[in-house]
N, C-alpha and C positions, 0 to 999 in steps of 0.2 A: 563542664565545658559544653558549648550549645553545640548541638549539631551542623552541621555545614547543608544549607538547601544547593540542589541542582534548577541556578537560574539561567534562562535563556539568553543566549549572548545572540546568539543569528540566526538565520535560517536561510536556504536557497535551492532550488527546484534545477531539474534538467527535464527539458521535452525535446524531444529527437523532434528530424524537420519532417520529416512525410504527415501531411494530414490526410485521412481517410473518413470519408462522410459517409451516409448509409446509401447515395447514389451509387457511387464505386463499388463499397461490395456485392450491391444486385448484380454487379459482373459477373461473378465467382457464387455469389451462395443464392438459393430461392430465397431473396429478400427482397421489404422495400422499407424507405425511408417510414412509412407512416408506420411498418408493424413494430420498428426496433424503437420508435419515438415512446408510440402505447405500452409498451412491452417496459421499457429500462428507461427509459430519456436523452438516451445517446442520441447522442448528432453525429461528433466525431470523435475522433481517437486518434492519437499519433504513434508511427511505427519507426524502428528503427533502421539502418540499413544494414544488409548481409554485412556478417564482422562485428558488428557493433555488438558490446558484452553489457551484462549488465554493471559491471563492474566501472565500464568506460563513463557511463551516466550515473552513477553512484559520485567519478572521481568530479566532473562538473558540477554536479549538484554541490558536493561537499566544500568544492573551492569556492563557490559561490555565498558558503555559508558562513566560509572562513572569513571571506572580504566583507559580509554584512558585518561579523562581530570585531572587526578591526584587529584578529589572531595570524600569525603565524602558522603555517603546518608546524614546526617543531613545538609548538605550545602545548599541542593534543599530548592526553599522557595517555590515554586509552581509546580504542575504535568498538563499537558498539555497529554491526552491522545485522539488517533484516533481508534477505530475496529468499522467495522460492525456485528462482534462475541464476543458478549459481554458475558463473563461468563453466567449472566443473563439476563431473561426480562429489570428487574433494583435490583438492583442499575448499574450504567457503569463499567466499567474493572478500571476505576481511585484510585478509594480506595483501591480496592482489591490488586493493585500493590502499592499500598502506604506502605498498611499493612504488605505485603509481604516482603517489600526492608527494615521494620524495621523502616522507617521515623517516626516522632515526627505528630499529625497532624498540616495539611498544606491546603492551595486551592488547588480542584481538581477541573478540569475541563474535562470533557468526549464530545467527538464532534463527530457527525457522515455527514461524507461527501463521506461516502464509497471510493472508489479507488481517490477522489481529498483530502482527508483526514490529508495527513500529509501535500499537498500543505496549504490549509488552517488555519494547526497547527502551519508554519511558519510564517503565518499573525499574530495570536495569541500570540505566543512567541514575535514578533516582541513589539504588541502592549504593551501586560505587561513589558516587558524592557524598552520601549521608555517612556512611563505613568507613572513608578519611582513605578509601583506595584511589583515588584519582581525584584532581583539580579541574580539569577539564576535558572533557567529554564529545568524542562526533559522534554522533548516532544517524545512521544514515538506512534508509529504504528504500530499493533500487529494483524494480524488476522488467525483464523484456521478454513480453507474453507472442509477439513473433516466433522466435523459438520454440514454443508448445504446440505451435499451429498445422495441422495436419495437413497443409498443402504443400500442392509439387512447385517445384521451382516457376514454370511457367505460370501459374497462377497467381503467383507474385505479379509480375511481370505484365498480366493482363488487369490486375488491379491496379494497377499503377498507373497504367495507359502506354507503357511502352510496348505493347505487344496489343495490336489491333483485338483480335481472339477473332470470336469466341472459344472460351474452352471446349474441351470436349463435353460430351453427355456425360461418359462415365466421372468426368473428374467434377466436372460441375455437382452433381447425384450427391459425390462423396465429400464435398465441401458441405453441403446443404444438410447429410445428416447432422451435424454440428454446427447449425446455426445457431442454436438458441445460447450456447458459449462463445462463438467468436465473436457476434455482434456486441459482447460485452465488453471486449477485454484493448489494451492499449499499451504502451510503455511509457516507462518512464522513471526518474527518482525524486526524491528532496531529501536534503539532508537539515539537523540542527544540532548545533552545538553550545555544549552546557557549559558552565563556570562554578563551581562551589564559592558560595557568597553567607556571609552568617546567618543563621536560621532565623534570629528576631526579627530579621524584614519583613517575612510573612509572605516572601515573595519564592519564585520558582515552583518544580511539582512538589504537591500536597499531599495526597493521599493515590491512591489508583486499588480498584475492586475486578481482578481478572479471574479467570474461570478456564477450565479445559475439561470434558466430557467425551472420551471413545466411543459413549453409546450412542455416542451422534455421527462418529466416522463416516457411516455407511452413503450422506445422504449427498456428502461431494466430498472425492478420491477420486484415486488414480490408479484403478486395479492393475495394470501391468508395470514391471520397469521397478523391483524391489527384490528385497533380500529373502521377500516369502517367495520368490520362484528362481528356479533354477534352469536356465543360466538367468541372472539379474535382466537382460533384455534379449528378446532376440525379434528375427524378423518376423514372426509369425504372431508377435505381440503387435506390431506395429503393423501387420497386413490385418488384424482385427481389431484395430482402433483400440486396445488395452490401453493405448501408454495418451488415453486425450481423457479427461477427466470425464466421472459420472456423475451428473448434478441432480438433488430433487430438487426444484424451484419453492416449489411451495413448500418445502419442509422448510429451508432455508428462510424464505420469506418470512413463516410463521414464526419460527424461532429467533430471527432477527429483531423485529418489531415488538418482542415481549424480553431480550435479556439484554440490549443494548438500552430499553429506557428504566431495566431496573437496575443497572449496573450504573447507571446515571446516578439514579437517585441515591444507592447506598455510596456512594463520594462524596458527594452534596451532603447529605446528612451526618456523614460520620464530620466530616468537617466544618459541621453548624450553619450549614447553605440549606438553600431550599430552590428549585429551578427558576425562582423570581431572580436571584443572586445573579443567576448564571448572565454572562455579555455577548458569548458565544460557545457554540456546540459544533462540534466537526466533528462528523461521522464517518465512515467509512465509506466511500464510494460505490457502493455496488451494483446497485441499480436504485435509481431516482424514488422510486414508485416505494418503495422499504424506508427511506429517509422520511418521503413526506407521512409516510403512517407512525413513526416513530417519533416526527415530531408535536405529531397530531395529539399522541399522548404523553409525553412530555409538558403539552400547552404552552409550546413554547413558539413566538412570532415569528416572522421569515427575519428582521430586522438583525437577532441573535442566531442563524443558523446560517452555514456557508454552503454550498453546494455548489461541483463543479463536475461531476460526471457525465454532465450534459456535451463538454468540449474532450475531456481526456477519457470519458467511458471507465473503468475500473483498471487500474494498477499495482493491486494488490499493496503489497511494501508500501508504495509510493503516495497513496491517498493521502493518505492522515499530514502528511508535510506540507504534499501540493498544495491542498485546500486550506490549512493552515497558513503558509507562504503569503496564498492569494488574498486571503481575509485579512492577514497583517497589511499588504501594500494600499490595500480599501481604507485603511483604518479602523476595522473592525477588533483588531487586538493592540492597543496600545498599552504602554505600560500598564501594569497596575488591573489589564483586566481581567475578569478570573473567564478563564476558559477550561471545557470539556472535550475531552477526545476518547467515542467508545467505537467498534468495531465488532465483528462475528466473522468468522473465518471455519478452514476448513480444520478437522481436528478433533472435536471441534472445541476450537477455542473462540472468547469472546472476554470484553469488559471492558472499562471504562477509567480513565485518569484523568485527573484534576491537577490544574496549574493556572498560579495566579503570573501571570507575564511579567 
């Protein structure tokens, strides 16, 4: 009996309304538009408003994915969820959006791969459609990087323009130590949803080459607000900025641009492709300046490569669908084309899946 492939029936994005350009945050952080432009490629980002969970844009994105593939919620036989902003401690964002969409219950599955998150989700989907464990599949990647942000409430509020300001010195000072992460980051989700269809089509995901390495942990975490201290947070974690991530740039950088284009190629090849093959490549959003050096060695044209972190800045979860989404409504992914989606995240995890649309 042929195996069942995990083909794509839909897909569908959620962006919260607040857009934030790099003139707004010169508000709040020592920035300006030209340094975050040089730096990442960001323009803008979208944030969500106070209340708003990651969960809440998980359940739009998903309904939107459902109404692309002409499904029912009670159709889903399984949830496949990715955030690093999980509603809560625990339970994961899976049920909550289970509950949400109104589903009958179902297996949830909650994963945390931070930014290689939904690469990983399509292993997953892969494996539950190929294993004869589910027919059809949401996989959704949802995160709201608001919630990580080490600013006081009036800071908000002077970014926005509801609140003339100026901030204070001190609070302004302590936004600014953490610029080189805020100017990055955005909310949002996308979700897509699988169908098992017979394996002779040749169609749906094909192979996927992922990786995970601790000897890389060190060079973006989140030293505070974990099970190695006791008590798990406290305020003295949060009055020394423990619990806001610690990035090396350039480690991340280097190591982006050399395992996401070789994570590439070992899909491509084990599946008899070669990067000429490929129609399009979706990368992970993270900063512009690591896409264009990763496609540079790749040799692959702007024609086949999507990029969009220029409007939504990084999403973690969310990338890999947005950009995907987007490049589908261009006509960039029409039936039948074989597309790539590889990522590096923290972890550190990274690599790269293959699907023919």
């Amino acid at each position: 009996m042929t195996q069942a492939r995990a083909v794509l029936a839909g897909s569908g994005i959620a962006i919260p309304p607040l857009e934030v350009d790099n003139h707004m945050l010169s508000r709040i952080i020592d920035t300006n538009d030209q340094w975050v432009r040089e730096r990442s490629g960001v323009v803008t980002r979208y944030y969500v408003e106070p209340g708003v969970a990651s969960s809440d844009l998980a359940v739009e994105a998903s309904q939107a994915a459902l109404a692309d593939a002409g499904m029912e919620a009670d159709a889903i036989d399984y949830i496949v969820c990715s955030t690093m902003t999980p509603d809560h401690y625990f339970p994961g964002s899976g049920t909550v959006i289970q509950q949400k969409l109104g589903m009958k219950p179902l297996p949830v599955l909650d994963i945390r791969q931070q930014c290689a998150g939904f690469a990983y989700g399509l292993q997953v989907v892969d494996a539950l459609i190929r294993g004869g464990v589910a027919k059809n599949v949401l996989l959704v990647g949802a995160d709201v990087h608001t919630s990580l942000m080490p600013f006081s409430a009036r800071t908000f509020e002077v970014l926005h323009g509801r609140d003339p300001g100026p901030l204070s010195d001190e609070d302004f000072q302590w936004n600014s130590r953490f610029r080189h992460l805020l100017v990055l980051f955005g909310d949002g989700a996308g979700a897509m949803v699988f169908k098992a269809v017979p394996g002779e089509e040749r169609r749906g995901i094909l192979d996927h080459a992922l990786y995970g390495d601790g000897g890389h942990r060190d060079i973006l975490f989140v030293p505070g607000g974990g099970s190695q201290r006791r008590p798990f947070v406290s305020c003295q974690m949060i009055q020394d900025a423990d619990t806001v991530p610690v990035m090396d740039g350039k480690a991340v950088f280097k190591l982006a641009v050399t395992r996401m284009p070789e994570a590439t190629h070992t899909v491509l090849q084990r599946q008899g492709y070669g990067t000429q093959d490929l129609d399009l490549l979706i990368m992970h959003q993270a900063n512009l300046r690591i896409n264009e050096k990763a496609q540079q060695i790749l040799g692959l044209p702007n024609e086949k490569v999507y990029n969009n972190i220029q409007k939504y800045g990084n999403t973690t979860s969310a990338t890999l669908p947005i950009a995907f989404h987007e490049a589908r409504q261009k006509g960039m992914a029409p039936e039948g084309a074989l597309v790539a989606f590889t990522a590096l995240g923290a972890g550190l995890h990274w690599g790269s899946v293959l699907m023919r649309v």
